[in-house]
N, C-alpha and C positions, 0 to 999 in steps of 0.2 A: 532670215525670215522677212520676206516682204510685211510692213505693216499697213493695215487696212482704218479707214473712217468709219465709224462709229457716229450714229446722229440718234438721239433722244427727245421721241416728240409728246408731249402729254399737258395736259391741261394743269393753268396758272396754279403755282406754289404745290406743285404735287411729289417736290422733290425730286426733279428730274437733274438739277445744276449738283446736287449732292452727291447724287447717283453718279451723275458724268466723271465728277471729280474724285470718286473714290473706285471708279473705274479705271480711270488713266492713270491713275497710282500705279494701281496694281498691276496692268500691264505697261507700265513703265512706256506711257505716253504723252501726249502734248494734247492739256486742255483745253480749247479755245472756246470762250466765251463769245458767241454769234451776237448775241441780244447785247451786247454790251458794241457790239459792232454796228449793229442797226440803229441803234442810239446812237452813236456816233456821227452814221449818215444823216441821220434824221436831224440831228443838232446843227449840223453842216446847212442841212437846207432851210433849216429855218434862220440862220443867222445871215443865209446868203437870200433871204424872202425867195424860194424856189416852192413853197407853199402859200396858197391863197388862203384868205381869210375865211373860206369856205370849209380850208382844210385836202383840199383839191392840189396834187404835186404835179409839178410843170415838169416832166419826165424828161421830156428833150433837150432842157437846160440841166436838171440833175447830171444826163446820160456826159451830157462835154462838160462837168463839174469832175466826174469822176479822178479824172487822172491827179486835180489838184488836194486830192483827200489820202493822206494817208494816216494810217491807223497801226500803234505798235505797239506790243505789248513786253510787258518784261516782266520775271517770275519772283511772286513775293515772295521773299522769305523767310516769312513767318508762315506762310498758308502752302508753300511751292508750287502755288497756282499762276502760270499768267496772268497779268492784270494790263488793261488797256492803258497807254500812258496817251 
């Protein structure tokens, strides 16, 4: 069986990450936490000041930052979720 993405879009703490995660249990999938990923970038560009004091992202230095960003997760074992390392 081909397996399919699944995205869960809903407004702040409405239980969408609980939902996600007791979804990909049960069919015996791979949860990836996005928002833990956008943080990620986001941390990236403000450590590398690719955001202004404005709050304003210089996109075109983000865009050639990209390739030096990598993001990896590995599954807790207490929770059997991915977690961002």
């Amino acid at each position: 069986m081909k397996k399919i993405i699944i995205a869960i879009d809903g407004f702040s703490s409405c239980g969408k990450s609980t939902m996600a995660k007791a979804l990909a249990r049960k069919l015996d999938y791979i949860y990836v936490d996005t928002g833990a990923m956008y943080r990620a970038v986001t941390l990236y560009a403000m450590r590398h000041r690719l955001i202004s004091e404005t709050g304003t992202v210089d996109e075109t230095a983000l865009a050639k930052h990209m390739k030096a960003i990598h993001i990896s997760f590995k599954i807790n074992e207490t929770t059997g979720a991915p977690t961002p390392i």
